[in-house]
N, C-alpha and C positions, 0 to 999 in steps of 0.2 A: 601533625602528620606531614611529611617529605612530601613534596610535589614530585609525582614519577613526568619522566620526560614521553613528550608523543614520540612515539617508534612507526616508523613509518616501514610497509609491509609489501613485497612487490610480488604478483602471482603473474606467473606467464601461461597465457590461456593456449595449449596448441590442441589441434584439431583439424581434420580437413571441414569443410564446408556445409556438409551434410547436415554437421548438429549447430548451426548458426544461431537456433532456438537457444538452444543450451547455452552459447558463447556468451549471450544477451540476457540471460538470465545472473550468470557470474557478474555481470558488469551492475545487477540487481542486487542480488545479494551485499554485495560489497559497499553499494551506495546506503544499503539500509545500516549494516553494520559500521560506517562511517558518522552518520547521523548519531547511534547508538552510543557509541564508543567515541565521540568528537574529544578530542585534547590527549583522547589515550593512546588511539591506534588510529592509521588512516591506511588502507588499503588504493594501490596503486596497480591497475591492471596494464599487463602487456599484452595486446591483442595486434596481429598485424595490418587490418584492417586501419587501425585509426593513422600509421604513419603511412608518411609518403616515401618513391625510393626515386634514384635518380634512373636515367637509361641507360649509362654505362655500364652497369653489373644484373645480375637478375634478382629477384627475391628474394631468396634465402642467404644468401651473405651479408645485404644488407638487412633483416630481420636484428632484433637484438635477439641476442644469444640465452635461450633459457637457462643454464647453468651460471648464471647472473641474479636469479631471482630469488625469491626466500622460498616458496612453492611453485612448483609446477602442477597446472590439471593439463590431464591430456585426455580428451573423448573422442571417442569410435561409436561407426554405428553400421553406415554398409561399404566404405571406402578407405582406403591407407593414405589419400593424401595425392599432392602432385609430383611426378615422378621431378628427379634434380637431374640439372645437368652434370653432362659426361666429367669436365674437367672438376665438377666440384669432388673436396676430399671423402674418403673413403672411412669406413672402418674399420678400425684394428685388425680385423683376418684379411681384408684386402679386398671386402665386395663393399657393392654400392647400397646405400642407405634407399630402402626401399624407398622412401621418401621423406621429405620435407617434415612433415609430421612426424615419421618415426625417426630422425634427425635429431629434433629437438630434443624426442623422449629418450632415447638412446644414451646422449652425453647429459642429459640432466642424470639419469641414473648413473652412468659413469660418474659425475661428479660428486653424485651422493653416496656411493659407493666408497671414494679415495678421501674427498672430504669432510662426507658428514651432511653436504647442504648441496643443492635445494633438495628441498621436501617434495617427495613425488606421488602425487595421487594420480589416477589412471580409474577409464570409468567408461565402461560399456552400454550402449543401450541396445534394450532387447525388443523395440519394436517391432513389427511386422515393416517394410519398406513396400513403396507400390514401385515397378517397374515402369519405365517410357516404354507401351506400350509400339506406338503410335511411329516411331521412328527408330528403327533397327542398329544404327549404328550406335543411339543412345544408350539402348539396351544393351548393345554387346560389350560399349564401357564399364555401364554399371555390372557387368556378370565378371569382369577383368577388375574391376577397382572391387569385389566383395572375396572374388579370388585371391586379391594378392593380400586383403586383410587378414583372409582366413589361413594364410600362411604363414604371414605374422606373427600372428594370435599365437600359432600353434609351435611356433619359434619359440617365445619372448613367453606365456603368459600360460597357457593350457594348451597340452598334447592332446594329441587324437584319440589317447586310451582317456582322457578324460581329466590327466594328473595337473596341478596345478604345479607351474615354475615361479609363479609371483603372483601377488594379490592385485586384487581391482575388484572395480564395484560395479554390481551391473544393477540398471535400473530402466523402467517399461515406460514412462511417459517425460517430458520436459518437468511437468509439476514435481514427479517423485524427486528429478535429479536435483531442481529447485532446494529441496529439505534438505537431502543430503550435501551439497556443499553449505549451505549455513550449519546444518550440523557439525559438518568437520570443521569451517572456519572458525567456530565457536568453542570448538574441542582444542585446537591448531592454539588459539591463545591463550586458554584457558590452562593447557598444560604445560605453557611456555611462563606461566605468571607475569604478561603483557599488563593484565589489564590490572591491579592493584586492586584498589576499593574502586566498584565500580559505582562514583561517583556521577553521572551522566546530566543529571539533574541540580547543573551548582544553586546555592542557596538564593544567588541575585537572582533568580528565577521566580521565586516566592513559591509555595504550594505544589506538592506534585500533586496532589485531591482541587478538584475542580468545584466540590461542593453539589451546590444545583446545577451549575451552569454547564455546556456538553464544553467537552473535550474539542480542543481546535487543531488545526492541523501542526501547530506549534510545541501541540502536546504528546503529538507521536510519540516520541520519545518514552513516555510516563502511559501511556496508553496499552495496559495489558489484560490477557484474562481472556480475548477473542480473536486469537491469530486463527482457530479453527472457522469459526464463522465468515474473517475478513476471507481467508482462502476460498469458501465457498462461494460468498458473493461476487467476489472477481473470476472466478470460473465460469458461473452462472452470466455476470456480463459483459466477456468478451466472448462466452460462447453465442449468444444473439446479435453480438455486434457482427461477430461471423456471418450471421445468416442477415445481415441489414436493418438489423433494428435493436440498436445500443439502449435498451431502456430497460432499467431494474428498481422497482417497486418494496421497498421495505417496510415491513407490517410487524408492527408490535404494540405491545400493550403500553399506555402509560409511563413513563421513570424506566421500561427496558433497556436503554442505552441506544435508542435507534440514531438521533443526530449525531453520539458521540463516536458510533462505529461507521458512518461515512463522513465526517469530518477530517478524524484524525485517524480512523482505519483501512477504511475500503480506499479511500482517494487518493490519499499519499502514500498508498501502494501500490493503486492502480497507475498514478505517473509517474512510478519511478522510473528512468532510462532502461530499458531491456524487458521489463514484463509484460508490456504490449509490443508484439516484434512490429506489428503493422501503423504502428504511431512512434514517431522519432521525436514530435515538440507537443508538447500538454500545454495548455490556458485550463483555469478553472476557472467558477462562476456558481456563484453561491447567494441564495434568493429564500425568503419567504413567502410566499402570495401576500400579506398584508401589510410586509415589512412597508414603513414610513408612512403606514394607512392607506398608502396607492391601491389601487385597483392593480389585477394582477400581474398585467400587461407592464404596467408601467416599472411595478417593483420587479418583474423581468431585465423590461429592459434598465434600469440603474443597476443589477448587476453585471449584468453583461460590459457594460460601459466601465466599469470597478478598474482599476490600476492594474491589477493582478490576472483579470478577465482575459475584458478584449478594449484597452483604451483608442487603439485601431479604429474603433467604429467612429471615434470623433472626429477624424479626418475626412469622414463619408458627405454622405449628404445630409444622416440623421443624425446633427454635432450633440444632443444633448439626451435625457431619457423621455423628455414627451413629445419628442419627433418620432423619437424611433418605435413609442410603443404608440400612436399612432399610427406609422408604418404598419407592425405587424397586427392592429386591430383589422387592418386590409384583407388579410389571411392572403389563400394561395403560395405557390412557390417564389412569385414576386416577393413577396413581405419579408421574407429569411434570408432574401439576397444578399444582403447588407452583411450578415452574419458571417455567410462563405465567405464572401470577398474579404473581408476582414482579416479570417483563416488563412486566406491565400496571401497578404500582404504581410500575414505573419512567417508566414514560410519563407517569402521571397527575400525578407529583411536579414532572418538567418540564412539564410543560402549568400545572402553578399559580407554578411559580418564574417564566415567562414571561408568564404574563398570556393566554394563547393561546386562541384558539379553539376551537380541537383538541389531543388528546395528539398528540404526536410517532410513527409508528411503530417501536417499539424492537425491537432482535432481540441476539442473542447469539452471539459466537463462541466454540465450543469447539475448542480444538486438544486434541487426544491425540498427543503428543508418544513419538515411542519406542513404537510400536503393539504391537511385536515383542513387549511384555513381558507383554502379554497370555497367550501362550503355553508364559511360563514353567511348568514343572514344579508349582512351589508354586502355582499357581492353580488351581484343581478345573473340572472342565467342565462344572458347574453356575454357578459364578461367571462363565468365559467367558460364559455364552449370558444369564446374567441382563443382562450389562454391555452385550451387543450388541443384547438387545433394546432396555434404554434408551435407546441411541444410535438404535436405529431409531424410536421414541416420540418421541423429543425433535426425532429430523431430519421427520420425520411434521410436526409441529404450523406449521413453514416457518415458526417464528420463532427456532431455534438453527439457526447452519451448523454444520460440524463440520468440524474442518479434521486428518485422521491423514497422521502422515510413518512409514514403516515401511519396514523393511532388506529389499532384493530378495530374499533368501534366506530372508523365511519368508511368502514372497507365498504359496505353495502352502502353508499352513500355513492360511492367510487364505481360501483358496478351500475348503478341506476344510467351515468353519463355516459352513453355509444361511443365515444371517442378514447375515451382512459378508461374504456374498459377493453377496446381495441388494443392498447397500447398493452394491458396487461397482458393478454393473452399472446398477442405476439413479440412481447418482451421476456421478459422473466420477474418473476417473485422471489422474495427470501420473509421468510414469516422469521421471525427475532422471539427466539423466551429467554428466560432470563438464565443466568450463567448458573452452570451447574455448582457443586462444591469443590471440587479442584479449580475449577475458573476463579472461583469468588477470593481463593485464597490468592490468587497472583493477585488478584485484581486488587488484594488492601498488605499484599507483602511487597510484590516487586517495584512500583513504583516506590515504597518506602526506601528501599536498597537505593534505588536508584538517584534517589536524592542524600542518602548517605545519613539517612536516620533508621534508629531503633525503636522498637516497642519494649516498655518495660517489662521486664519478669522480677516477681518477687515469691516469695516461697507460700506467703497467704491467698495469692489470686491469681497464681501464674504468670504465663504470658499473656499481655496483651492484645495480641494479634490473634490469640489463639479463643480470648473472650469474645473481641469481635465479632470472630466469624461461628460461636457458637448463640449469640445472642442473633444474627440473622439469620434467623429460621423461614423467615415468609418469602414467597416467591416475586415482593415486592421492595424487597431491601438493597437493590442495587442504592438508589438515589439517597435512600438513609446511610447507608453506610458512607458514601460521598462525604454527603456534608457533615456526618461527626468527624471524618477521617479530617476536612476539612476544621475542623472546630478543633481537633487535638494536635495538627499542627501550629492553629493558631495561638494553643496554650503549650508550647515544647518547651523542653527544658534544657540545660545542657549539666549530663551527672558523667563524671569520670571521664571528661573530654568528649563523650559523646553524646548528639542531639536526640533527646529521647521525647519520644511521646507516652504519656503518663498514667498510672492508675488512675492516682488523682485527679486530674484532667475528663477524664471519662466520667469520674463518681459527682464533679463536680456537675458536667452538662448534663445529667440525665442517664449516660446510658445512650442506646444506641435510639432507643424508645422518647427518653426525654428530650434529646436534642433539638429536635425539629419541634417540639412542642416548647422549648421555652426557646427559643428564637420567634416563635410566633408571640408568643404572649409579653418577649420584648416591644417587639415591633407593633402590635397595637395597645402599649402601654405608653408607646409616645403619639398617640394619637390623640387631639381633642374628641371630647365628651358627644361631640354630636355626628361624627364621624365615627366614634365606636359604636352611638346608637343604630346607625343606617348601615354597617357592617353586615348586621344577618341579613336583610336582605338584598344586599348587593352579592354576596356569598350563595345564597339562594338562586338567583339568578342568574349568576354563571354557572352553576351547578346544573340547571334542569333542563330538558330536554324538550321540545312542542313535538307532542306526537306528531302531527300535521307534515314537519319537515324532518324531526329527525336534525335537525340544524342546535348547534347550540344559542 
C-alpha cells in the first residue's frame, strides 16, 4: 500500500472577541484531530492572538490574510468586530468594511466565490448575552456592536422578512459549537479523501486491545466507545472547578472501564490546550494509595515528584518523596505549600521560555487511581484522614483538580469518612455502567480500523466482529472482550495482504468465554504442586469480605 504524503491544513479562526470560548475550543479540536490523524493531516490554526505586530501599521494589515487558508470559521454572537481605519481599503461598492471581522469573512468568500478556495463556514451563537450593567458607556457599546451585527446579518446572511442569503450554523452553548466543528473537520477530510486508510495506530505500536491492563494516556488514540461519557465527566469537572472545588469521584462496578476512562479519556481531553479556557499549562500526576506499598501520603507524594508531574518540587525544600509526604502528614495549608510554589515556578519558567507578558495559569491533575485501596486493612485511620485531608488542601487552593475512580462497592466505605464525603458532595460524581451496544461495537471495531486490521468473514460464521459483539451479552464483558480482542491480535494473520484477526484464532482460545479461563489454567499450570495446593485458599482470602470492616 502507497505511503499517502501528510497534507498539512490551515483554518483561519476570525471572530470578534466575544466567542474567545469558542476560538479556544478550535484550537482543541484540532489538537485532538492532529493526534488522531498524526502522519496523515496536521491542522494549523490562524488565530491573531498568537502573533505579534510591529507599531508602524495597525492590526489588520498586518493579520495574515484569510483568503490564504484552506478553511475559514468565522463566529458571531453579540458584536461585528473592531471598527478599521479610515485609510484602510474598501469594498468593491466603495463603503467601508464594517469591520475587521467581516473583512476577513468578506474576501475569504470573495475568494471562494472566484476561486474555489478557502472553504468558508460561518457560525452563530444563540445564547442569551448579559449586558454591563454597572457602567453605561459599556452598555451603550455593546447595544452599537449587537446593532451593527444585526445589520450585517441582515446584509450578508438573513433578511428581516426572515429569508436566508447564505448558510451558517447557529448553535446555543461553547459545548454544542465544540461537536460541530469536529464534525465538519471530520466531514471537510473525509470528503476530500485526506485521510486514506485511517491507519493511526502503526503496527510498531503493538496491540491496539490493551487486554486487562487500563488504557494510558498513550492510548488515546485507540481509546473509543465513551466520548459520550468523557464529555459528561469534563462538564461535570470544570463545572465544580467553577464554583472552587475541582474534584470528581468515578464510581463503577468492577472491569467497567473506570482507570481506563480517566487515563486515556477524561485527562487528555481535559488538558488539551483551549478546553479549559481558565488553565493555559496542565502538569498531571497519577497515584495509587498503595502504589510501592507506601502509605498513602508517601505514594502521593512520589507522584507528584514523577518527571511528568511536578519534578519542580525537588528543587524546594522537600528534594525527595519522604520529606515531602512527611510534610503533608503536617496537614493545614502550610503542608500543600510546596505544591503551589511549584505550580508558580512552573508558570514563571514558561512565561521566560516565551518571552510573555504574563505567566501562563498553571494547575495540576491529580488522578487517584483505584481509590478503593485506601481502605485496605494495612492502612491505619490515621493515615486515611491524613491523605484525605491533603486531597481536601490541595483541591482548596483551585489549582490541583483531582480526578478518583473507585469500585461501587466500597462507595459506603467512602461515605463513612467526614472528609471524602465532604469532597463528594461538594465536588461532583459520575456513577460509570457499562457501555451500551452501539458503544461496545466501536469499542472492538474502531480501534481495529485504526491500527489497519480486519476481522474475518467467512460465509459459515460470518463476521467476526459481528460474533464478538453477539457473544457479549453480560453487562460484564467489557474486560472479556479486552483481552480476547487482545489474544486475537496476538494470533493475526496476514490473508490477501491484509492483517486479519481470525475465526480460527477465536475457535482456538475459547471464545469470548474460554479465554480468560484457559489463560488462567495456563498460568497455574506452570505453578509448583505446593503453590497450586495453597491457591484456594489464598483465593479465598482475597475474595472475602470481614463483616466488622467491610475492608478486604
Amino acid at each position: 500500500m502507497p505511503e499517502i504524503p501528510m497534507r498539512e491544513v490551515t483554518i483561519f479562526v476570525s471572530s470578534p472577541k466575544d466567542v474567545a470560548p469558542e476560538r479556544g475550543r478550535v484550537q482543541a479540536v484540532t489538537a485532538k484531530l492532529n493526534r488522531e490523524y498524526d502522519g496523515l493531516v496536521q491542522f494549523e490554526t490562524v488565530l491573531w492572538e498568537e502573533h505579534f505586530y510591529t507599531a508602524d501599521k495597525s492590526f489588520q494589515p498586518q493579520i495574515p490574510e484569510s483568503i490564504t487558508s484552506d478553511i475559514v470559521v468565522s463566529i458571531f454572537w453579540t458584536r461585528i468586530g473592531t471598527e478599521l481605519p479610515a485609510d484602510f481599503p474598501r469594498m468593491p461598492n466603495g463603503k467601508p468594511y464594517p469591520s475587521g471581522t467581516a473583512y476577513e469573512l468578506l474576501t475569504a468568500l470573495e475568494g471562494s466565490k472566484a476561486k474555489g478556495v478557502p472553504d468558508v463556514y460561518v457560525f452563530r451563537k444563540t445564547a442569551d448575552a448579559i449586558l454591563p450593567m454597572a457602567d453605561a458607556e459599556r452598555r451603550r457599546q455593546a447595544h452599537t456592536q449587537l446593532d451593527a451585527l444585526e445589520a450585517f446579518w441582515s446584509e450578508w446572511f438573513r433578511s428581516e422578512k426572515g429569508e436566508f442569503k447564505a448558510a451558517f450554523q447557529s448553535f446555543p452553548t461553547t459545548d454544542a459549537f465544540e461537536q460541530q466543528i469536529e464534525l465538519l473537520l471530520r466531514q471537510w477530510l473525509d470528503t476530500r479523501g485526506l485521510l486514506g486508510p485511517r491507519i493511526v495506530w502503526p503496527k510498531g505500536k503493538g496491540s491496539p486491545f490493551r487486554g486487562l491492563a487500563p488504557f494510558e494516556a498513550e492510548h488515546a488514540a485507540v481509546f473509543f466507545g465513551r466520548d459520550r461519557v468523557i464529555d459528561a465527566a469534563r462538564r461535570q469537572l470544570v463545572g465544580v472547578a467553577e464554583r472552587g472545588s475541582p474534584f470528581l469521584l468515578i464510581v463503577g462496578a468492577s472491569g467497567s472501564g473506570k482507570s481506563s476512562l480517566a487515563r486515556a479519556g477524561l485527562i487528555p481531553r481535559l488538558t488539551t490546550h483551549g478546553v479549559v479556557t481558565s488553565v493555559d499549562l496542565w502538569r498531571v500526576a497519577r497515584m495509587k494509595p498503595s502504589e510501592g506499598q507506601a502509605d498513602p501520603l508517601t505514594a502521593m507524594a512520589t507522584a507528584l515528584l514523577a518527571t511528568d508531574a511536578l519534578p519542580e518540587l525537588a528543587q524546594g525544600d522537600y528534594p525527595n518523596a519522604v520529606s515531602l509526604a512527611d510534610n503533608l502528614t503536617r496537614g493545614g495549608t502550610a503542608s500543600i505549600q510546596p505544591i503551589a510554589s511549584a505550580l508558580e515556578r512552573v508558570a514563571e519558567d514558561s512565561q521566560r521560555e516565551r518571552h510573555a507578558d504574563q505567566a501562563p495559569k498553571s494547575a495540576l491533575v491529580l488522578l487517584v487511581d483505584q481509590f478503593e485501596e485506601l481502605f485496605a486493612q494495612r492502612i491505619s485511620d490515621a493515615e486515611r484522614a491524613a491523605f484525605a485531608e491533603s486531597l481536601r488542601q490541595l483541591i482548596a487552593t483551585g489549582r490541583v483538580w483531582v480526578v478518583a475512580t473507585l469500585r461501587a462497592d466500597f462507595y459506603e466505605l467512602l461515605l463513612k469518612q467526614p472528609t471524602l464525603k465532604a469532597l463528594k458532595e461538594t465536588g461532583a460524581s459520575l456513577d460509570l455502567g457499562p457501555p451500551g451496544p452501539a458503544e461496545l461495537a466501536e469499542i472492538v471495531r474502531a480501534p481495529a480500523a485504526a491500527a489497519g486490521l480486519v476481522f474475518e468473514t467467512n460465509a459459515e460464521k460470518g463476521d467476526l466482529g459481528e460474533r464478538l459483539l453477539a457473544d457479549a451479552k453480560t453487562a460484564d464483558s467489557l474486560p472479556l472482550l479486552q483481552f480476547t480482542l487482545r489474544r486475537l491480535y496476538d494470533r493475526r494473520e496476514e490473508i490477501a495482504g491484509e492483517v486479519t484477526l481470525t475465526h480460527t484464532a477465536y475457535d482456538q482460545i475459547g471464545g469470548l468465554a474460554g479465554a480468560i479461563a484457559a489463560e488462567a489454567e495456563r498460568a497455574v499450570s506452570s505453578l509448583p504442586p505446593d503453590a497450586v495446593a495453597a491457591l484456594p485458599r489464598c483465593l479465598r482470602r482475597l475474595a472475602e469480605r470481614r463483616p466488622e470492616t467491610a475492608r478486604p
